[in-house]
PAMI-571490 format. One line per field, with one value per residue (C-alpha): residue in three letters; x, y, z; residue number from 1. Coordinates in pm, 1 decimal. Layout:
BEGIN
drenro: c(ALA/...) $
px: c(X/...) $
py: c(Y/...) $
pz: c(Z/...) $
doti: c(NUM/...) $
***
This chain:
BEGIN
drenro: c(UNK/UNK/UNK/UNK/UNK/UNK/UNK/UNK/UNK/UNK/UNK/UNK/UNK/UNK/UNK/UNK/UNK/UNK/UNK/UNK/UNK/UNK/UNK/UNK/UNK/UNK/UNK/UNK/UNK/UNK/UNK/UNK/UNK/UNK/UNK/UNK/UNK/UNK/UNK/UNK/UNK/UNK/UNK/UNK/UNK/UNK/UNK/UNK/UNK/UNK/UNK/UNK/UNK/UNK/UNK/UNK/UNK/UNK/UNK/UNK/UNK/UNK/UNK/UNK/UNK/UNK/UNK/UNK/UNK/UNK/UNK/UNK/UNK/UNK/UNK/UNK/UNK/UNK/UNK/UNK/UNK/UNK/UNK/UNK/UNK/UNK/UNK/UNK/UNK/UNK/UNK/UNK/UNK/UNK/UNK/UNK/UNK/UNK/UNK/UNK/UNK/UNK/UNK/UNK/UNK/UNK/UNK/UNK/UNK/UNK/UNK/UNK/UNK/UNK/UNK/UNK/UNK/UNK/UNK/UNK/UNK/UNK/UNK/UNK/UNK/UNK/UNK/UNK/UNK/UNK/UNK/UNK/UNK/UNK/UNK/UNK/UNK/UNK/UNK/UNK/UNK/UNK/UNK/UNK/UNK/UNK/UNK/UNK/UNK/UNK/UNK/UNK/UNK/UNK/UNK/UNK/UNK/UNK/UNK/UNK/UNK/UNK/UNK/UNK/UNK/UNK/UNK/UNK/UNK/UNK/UNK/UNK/UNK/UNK/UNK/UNK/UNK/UNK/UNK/UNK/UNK/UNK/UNK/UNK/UNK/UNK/UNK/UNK/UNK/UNK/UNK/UNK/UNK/UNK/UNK/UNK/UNK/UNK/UNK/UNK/UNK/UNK/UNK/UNK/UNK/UNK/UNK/UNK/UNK/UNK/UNK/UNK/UNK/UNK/UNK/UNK/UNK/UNK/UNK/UNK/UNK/UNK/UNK/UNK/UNK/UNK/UNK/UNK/UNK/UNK/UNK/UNK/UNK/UNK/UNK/UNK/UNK/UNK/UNK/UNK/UNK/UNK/UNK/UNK/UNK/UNK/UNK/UNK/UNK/UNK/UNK/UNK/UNK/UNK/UNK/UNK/UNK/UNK/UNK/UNK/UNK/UNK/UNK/UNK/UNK/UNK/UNK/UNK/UNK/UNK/UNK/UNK/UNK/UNK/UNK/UNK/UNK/UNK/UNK/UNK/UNK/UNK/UNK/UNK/UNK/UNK/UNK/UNK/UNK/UNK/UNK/UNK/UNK/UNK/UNK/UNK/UNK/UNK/UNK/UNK/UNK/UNK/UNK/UNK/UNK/UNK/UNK/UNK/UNK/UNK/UNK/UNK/UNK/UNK/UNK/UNK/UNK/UNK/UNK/UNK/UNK/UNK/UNK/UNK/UNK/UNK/UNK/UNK/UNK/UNK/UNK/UNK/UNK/UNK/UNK/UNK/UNK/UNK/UNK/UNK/UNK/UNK/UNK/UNK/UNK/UNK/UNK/UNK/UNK/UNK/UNK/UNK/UNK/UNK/UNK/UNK/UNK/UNK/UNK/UNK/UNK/UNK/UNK/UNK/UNK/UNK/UNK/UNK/UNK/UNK/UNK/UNK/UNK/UNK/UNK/UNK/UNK/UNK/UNK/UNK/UNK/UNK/UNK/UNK/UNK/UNK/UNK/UNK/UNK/UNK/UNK/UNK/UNK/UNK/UNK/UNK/UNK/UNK/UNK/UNK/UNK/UNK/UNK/UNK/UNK/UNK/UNK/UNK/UNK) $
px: c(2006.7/1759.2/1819.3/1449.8/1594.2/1674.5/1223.9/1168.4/1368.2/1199.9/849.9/963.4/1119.7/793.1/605.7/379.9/221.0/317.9/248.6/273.4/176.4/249.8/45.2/-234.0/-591.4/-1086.0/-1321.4/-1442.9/-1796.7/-1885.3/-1707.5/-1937.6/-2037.0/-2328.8/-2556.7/-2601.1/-2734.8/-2672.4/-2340.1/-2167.6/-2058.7/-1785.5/-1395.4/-1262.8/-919.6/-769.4/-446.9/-281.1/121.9/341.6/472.5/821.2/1076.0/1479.3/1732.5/1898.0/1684.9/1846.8/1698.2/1939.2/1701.0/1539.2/1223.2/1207.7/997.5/861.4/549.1/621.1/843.8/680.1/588.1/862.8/835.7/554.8/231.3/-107.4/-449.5/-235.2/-29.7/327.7/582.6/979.2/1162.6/1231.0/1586.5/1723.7/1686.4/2075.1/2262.5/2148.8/1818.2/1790.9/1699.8/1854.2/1625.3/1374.6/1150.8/794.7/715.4/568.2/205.8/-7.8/-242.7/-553.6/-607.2/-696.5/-879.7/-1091.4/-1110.7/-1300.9/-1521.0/-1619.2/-1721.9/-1873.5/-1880.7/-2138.5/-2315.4/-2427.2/-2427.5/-2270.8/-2000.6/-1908.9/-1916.9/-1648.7/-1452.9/-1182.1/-836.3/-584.3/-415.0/-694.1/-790.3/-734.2/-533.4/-206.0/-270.0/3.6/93.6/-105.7/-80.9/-227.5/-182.2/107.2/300.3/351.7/520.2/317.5/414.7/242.5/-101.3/-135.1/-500.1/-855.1/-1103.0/-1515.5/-1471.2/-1109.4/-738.4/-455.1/-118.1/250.8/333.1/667.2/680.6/822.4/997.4/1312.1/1378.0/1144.3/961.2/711.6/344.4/23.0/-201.1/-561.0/-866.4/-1212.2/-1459.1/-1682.0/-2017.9/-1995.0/-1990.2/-2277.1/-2465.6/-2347.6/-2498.6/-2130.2/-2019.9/-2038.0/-1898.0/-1608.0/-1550.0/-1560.2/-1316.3/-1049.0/-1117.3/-1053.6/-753.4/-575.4/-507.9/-417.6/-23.2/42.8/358.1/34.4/-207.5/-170.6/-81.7/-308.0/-13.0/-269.1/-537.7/-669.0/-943.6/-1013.5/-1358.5/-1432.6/-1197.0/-1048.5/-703.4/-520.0/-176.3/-146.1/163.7/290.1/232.3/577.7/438.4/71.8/-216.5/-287.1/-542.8/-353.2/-22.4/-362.0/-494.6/-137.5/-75.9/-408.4/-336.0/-59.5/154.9/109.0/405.4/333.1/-21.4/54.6/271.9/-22.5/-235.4/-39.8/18.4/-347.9/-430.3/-222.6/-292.6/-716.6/-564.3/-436.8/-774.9/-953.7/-802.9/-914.3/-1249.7/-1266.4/-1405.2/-1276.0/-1609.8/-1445.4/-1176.0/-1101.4/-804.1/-881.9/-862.4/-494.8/-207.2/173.5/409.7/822.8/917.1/642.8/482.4/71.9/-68.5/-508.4/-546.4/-953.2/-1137.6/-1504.4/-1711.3/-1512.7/-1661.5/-1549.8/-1790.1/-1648.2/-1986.4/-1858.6/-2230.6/-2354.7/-2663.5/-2593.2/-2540.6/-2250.5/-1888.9/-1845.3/-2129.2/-1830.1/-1700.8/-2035.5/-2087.7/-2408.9/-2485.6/-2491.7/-2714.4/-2970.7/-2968.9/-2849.8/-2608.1/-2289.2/-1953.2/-1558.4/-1578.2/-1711.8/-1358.8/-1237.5/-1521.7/-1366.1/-989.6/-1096.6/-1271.7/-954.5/-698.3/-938.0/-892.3/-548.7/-456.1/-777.8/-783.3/-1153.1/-1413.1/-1527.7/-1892.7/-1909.3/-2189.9/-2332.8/-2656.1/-2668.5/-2916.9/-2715.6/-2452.9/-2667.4/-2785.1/-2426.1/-2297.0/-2589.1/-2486.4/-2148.1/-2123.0/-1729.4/-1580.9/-1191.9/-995.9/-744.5/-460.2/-515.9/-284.3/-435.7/-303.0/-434.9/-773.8/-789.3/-710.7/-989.5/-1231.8/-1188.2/-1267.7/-1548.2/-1778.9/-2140.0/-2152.9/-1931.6/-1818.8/-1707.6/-1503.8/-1061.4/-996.6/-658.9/-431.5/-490.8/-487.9/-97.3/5.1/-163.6/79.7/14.8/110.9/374.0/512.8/611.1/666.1/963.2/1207.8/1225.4/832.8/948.0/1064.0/850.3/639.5/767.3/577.5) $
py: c(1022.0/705.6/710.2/637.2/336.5/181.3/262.6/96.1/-251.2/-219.4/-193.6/-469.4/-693.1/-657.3/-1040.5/-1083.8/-1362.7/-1733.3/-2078.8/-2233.0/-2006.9/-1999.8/-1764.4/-1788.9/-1825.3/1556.3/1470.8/1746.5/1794.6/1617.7/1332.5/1167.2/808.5/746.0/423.1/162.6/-218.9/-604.8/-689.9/-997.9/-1293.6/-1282.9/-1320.4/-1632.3/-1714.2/-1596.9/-1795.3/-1462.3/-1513.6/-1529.7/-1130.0/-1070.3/-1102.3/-905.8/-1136.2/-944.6/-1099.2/-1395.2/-1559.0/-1676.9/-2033.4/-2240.9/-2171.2/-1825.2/-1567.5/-1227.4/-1367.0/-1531.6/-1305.5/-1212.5/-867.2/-654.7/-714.2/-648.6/-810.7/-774.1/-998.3/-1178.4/-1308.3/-1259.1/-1206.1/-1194.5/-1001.0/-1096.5/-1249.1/-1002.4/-1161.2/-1044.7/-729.6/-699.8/-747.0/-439.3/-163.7/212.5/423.5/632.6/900.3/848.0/1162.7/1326.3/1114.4/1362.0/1180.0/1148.0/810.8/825.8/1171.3/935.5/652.8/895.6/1102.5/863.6/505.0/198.5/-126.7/-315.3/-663.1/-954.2/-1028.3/-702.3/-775.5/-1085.3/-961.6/-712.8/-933.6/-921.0/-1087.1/-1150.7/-1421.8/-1664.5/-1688.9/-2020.1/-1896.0/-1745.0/-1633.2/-1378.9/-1362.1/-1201.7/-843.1/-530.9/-146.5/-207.9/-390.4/-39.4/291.7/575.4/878.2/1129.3/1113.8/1069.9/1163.5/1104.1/841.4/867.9/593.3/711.4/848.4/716.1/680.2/609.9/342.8/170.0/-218.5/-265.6/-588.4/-627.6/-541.9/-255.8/-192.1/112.1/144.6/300.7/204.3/260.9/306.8/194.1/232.4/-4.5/162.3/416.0/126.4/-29.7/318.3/340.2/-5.6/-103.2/-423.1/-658.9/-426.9/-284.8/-711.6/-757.2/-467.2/-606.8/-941.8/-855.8/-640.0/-833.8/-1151.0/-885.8/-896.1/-640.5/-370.4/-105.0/-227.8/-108.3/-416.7/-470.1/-646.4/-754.0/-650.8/-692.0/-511.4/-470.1/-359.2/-37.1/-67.3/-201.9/-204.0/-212.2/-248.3/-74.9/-80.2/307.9/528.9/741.6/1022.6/1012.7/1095.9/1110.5/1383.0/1606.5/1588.6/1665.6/1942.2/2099.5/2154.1/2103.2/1812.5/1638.2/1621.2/1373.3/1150.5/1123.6/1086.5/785.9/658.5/612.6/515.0/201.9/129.0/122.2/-77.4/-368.7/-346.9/-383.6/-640.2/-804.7/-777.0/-903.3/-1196.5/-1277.2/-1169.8/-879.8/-508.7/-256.1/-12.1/310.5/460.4/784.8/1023.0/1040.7/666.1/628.6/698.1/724.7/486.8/602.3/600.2/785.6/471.1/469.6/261.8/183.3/236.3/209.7/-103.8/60.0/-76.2/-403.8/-698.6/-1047.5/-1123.2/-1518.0/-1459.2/-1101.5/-996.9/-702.1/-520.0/-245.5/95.7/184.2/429.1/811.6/1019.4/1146.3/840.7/590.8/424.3/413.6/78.0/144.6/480.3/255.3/-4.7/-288.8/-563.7/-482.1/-604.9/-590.4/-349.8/-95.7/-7.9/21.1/297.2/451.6/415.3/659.4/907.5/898.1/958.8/1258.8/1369.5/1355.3/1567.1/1813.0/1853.1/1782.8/1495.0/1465.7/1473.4/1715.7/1921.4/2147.3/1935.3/1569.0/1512.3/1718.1/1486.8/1188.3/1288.3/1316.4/1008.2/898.6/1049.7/982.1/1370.1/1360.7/1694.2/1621.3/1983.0/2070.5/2036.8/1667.5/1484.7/1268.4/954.7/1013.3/1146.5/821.0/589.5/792.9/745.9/367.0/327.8/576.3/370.6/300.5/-30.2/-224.3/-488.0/-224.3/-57.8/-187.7/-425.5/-382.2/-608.6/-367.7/-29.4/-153.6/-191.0/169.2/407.0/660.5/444.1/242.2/561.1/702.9/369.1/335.9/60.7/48.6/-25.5/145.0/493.9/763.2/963.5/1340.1/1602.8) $
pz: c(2474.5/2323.7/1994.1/1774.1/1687.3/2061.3/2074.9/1714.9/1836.5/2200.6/2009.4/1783.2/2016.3/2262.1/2277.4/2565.7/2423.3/2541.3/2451.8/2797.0/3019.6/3383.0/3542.8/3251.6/3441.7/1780.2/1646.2/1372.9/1373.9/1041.1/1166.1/1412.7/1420.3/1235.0/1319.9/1546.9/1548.5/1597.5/1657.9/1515.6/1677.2/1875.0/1715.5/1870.9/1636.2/1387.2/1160.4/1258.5/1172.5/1477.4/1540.1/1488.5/1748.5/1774.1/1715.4/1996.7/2254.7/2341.7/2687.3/2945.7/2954.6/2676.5/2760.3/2870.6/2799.0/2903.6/2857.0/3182.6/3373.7/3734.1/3817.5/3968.6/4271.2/4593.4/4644.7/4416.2/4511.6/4768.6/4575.2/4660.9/4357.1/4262.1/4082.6/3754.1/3601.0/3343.8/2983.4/2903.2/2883.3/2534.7/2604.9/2873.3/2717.1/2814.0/3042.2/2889.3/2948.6/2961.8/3130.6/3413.8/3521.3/3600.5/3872.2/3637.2/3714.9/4059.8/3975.0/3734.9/4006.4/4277.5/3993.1/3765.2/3730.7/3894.3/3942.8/3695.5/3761.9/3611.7/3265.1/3155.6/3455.0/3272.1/2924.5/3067.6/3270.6/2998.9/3083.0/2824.3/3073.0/3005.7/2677.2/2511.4/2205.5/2283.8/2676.7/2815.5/3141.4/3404.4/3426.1/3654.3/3664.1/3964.6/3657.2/3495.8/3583.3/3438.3/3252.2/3030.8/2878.4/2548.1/2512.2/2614.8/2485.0/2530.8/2792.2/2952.2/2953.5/2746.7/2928.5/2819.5/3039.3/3097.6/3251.1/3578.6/3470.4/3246.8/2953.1/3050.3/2739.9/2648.7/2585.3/2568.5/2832.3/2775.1/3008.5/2966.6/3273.3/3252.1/3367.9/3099.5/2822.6/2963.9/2989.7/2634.7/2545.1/2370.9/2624.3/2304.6/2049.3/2319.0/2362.4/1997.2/1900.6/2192.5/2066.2/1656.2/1722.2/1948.6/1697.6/1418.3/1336.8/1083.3/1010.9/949.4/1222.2/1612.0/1817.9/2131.4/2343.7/2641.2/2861.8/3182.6/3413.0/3778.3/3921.3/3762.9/3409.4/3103.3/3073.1/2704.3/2636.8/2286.9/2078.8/2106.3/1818.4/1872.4/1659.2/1738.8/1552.4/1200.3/1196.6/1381.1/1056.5/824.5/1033.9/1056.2/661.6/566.7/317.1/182.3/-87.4/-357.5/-230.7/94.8/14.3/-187.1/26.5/347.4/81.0/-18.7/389.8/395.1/135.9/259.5/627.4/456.6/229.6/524.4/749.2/424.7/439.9/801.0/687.4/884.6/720.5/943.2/814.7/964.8/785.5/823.6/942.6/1331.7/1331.5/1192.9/1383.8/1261.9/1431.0/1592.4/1200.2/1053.1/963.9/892.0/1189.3/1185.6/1539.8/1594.4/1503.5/1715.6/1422.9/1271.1/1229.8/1164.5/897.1/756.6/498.6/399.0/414.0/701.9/706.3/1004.7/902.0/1094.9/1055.5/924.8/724.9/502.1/475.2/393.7/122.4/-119.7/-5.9/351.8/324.7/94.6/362.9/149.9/257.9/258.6/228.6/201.7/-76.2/159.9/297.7/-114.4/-147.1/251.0/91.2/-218.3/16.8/233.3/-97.8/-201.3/159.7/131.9/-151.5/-88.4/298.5/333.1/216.5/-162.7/-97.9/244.8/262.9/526.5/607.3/622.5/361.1/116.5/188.4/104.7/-178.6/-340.5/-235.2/-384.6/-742.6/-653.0/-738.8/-730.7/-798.7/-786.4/-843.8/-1115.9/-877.7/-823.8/-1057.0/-1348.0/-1189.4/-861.3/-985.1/-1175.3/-825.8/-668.0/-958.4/-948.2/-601.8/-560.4/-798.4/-686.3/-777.7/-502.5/-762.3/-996.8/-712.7/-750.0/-570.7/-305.7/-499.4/-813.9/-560.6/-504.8/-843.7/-905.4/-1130.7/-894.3/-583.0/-795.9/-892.1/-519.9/-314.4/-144.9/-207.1/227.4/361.4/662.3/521.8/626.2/377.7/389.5/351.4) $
doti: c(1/2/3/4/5/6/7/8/9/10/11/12/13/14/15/16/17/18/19/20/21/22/23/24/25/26/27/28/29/30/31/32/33/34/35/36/37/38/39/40/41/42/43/44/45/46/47/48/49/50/51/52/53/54/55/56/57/58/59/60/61/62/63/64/65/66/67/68/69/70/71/72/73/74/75/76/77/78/79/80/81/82/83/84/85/86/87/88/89/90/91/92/93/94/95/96/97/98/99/100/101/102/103/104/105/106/107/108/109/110/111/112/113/114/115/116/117/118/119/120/121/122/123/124/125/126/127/128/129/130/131/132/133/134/135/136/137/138/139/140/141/142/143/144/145/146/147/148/149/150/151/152/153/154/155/156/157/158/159/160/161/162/163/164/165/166/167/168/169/170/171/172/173/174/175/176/177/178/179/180/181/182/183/184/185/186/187/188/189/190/191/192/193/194/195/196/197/198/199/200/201/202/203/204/205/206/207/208/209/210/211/212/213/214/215/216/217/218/219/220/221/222/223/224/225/226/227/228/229/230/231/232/233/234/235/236/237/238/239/240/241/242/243/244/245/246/247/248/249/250/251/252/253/254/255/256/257/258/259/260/261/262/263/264/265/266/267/268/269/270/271/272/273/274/275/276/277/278/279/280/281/282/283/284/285/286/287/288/289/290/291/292/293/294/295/296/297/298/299/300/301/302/303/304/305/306/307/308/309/310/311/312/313/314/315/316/317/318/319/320/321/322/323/324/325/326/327/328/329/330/331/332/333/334/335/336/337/338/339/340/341/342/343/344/345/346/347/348/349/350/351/352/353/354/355/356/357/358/359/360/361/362/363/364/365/366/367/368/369/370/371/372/373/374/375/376/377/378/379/380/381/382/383/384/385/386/387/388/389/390/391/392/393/394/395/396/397/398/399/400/401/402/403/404/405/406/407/408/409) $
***
């Protein structure tokens, strides 16, 4: 049987990135997405750190790379291909179980979508292979063998995929149909999210591998979260306990640390958007409404209605501090099971963000009440900044001397 650590060095060892390139040319109802607008400029670079590689792989050549292994085998846009050298012995990974594909692609491919034009076509004509900083190799859906879904997405399905070539490594494979993010008016924010995420290397941030599209869809090759969804761990006790609470809490704060520093405010926080990875590991998983802001000043109301800010419901400019004020929403959520200032109606909502009307119960210890206090402050400035979040009592008190234990329950 695969043990969970044979996935955790697959997943690690995974680098589909190369420098020379050969073939480079659930939702609960109170949590809807509130807002819409002007989009930012488009993420070109970041100084992203190289991701981490197994010292187990060692390549039979110099140079080699599974960046720039060819497709297993067979013929795709008339191009012929061969079937890849192994890497080593040590390199090939044991066989494992991605499950039984249950034909929903083609299902989708006859029911849904089209094929878009002009400038939306070329706004969407998104190819990992050609970009200019760190291309992969060229990939398409005959590069994969499919197994279970995972989920469903507005714009598609969610598939564990395995590739075809060696060492035969496992991922999520996610769908976007194009037509149905143009009907959505999204083609620059969808381009903007792939764009953001994809240069992001972080322990606590999902790793978009690749991508590549044909006619009709978007194709993303998404680190796999072993143990899924965040929301659904909430949903199933109803909160959590004070450890593990902390625990996600000081994931969180340095994955937004980290995105700080490449002056990007992720702006949507929340549970549905985190997922845990094969170790139990807290993993941000959506960037829909990031932005790559170098000023660190926005102006579009945009993210969660639990989760906003003052600022943003005034309509002021906004900036990084708006995912501190999104961090002590999501520590409140944590330890109480639903959002500080919920309400039935919207407006009542408003109005006690507004008043920052923060009723934290008796349960809720003293140091984790005080963590929550300091970042739900109305002023952004006077909100605590991540460097301070991390060297919290509360989080220093519960942190594990291994980054990669899981939090338990």
């Amino acid at each position: 049987m695969t043990t969970v650590g044979s996935i955790t060095r697959q997943i690690a060892a995974l680098e589909l990135s190369a420098k020379q390139n050969t073939t480079a040319n659930k939702t609960r109802p109170t949590h809807q997405k509130q807002g819409s607008g002007n989009v930012s400029k488009l993420l070109t670079k970041f100084a992203a750190p190289n991701p981490p590689t197994s010292k187990s792989i060692k390549p039979q050549a110099s140079n080699s790379s599974i960046s720039r292994l060819p497709t297993a085998g067979g013929q795709v846009g008339g191009k012929s291909t061969k079937a890849p050298t192994p890497l080593s012995r040590e390199a090939t990974q044991p066989a494992i179980d991605i499950g039984k594909y249950d034909g929903g692609l083609e299902i989708d491919e006859e029911n849904r979508g089209k094929r878009v034009y002009g400038e939306a076509a070329e706004d969407l004509a998104l190819d990992s292979s050609v970009i200019e900083h760190q291309p992969t190799r060229e990939w398409h859906l005959s590069d994969f063998d499919i197994g279970r879904p995972l989920g469903k997405g507005k714009f598609g399905r969610v598939y564990m995929v395995r590739t075809k070539c060696e060492p035969k490594y496992i991922l999520a494979l996610k769908t976007l149909y194009k037509s149905e993010i143009v009907e959505s008016r999204v083609e620059k924010q969808t381009r903007r999210e792939i764009e953001i995420q994809q240069n992001l290397r972080h322990p606590h941030i999902l790793r978009l591998y690749g991508y590549f599209h044909d006619e009709k869809r978007i194709f993303l090759m998404i680190e796999f979260a072993g143990k899924g969804e965040l929301y659904k761990q909430l949903s199933k006790y109803g909160c959590f306990t004070e450890k593990r609470s902390s625990r996600y809490i000081d994931q969180m704060a340095d994955a937004l640390e980290y995105l700080h520093s490449k002056h990007v405010i992720h702006r949507d926080i929340k549970p549905e958007n985190l997922l845990l990875g094969i170790n139990g590991d807290l993993k941000i998983g959506d960037f829909g409404w990031s932005v790559h802001a170098p000023g660190n000043r926005r102006t579009t109301m945009c993210g969660t209605l639990d989760y906003l800010p003052p600022e943003m419901i005034e309509g002021k400019e906004h900036s990084k501090e708006v995912d501190l004020w999104a961090l002590g929403v999501l520590t409140y959520e944590f330890l109480v099971g639903s959002a500080p200032f919920e309400e039935r109606s919207h407006n009542e909502t408003y109005k006690r963000i507004m008043r920052v009307d923060l009723r934290i119960p008796s349960r809720v210890s003293p140091e984790a009440a005080d963590l929550i206090v300091k970042l739900l402050q109305h002023e952004p400035h006077h909100r605590l900044p991540l460097s301070e979040v991390r060297k919290h009592p509360w989080i220093l008190k519960y942190r594990s001397r291994s980054s990669n234990s899981q939090p338990q329950n």
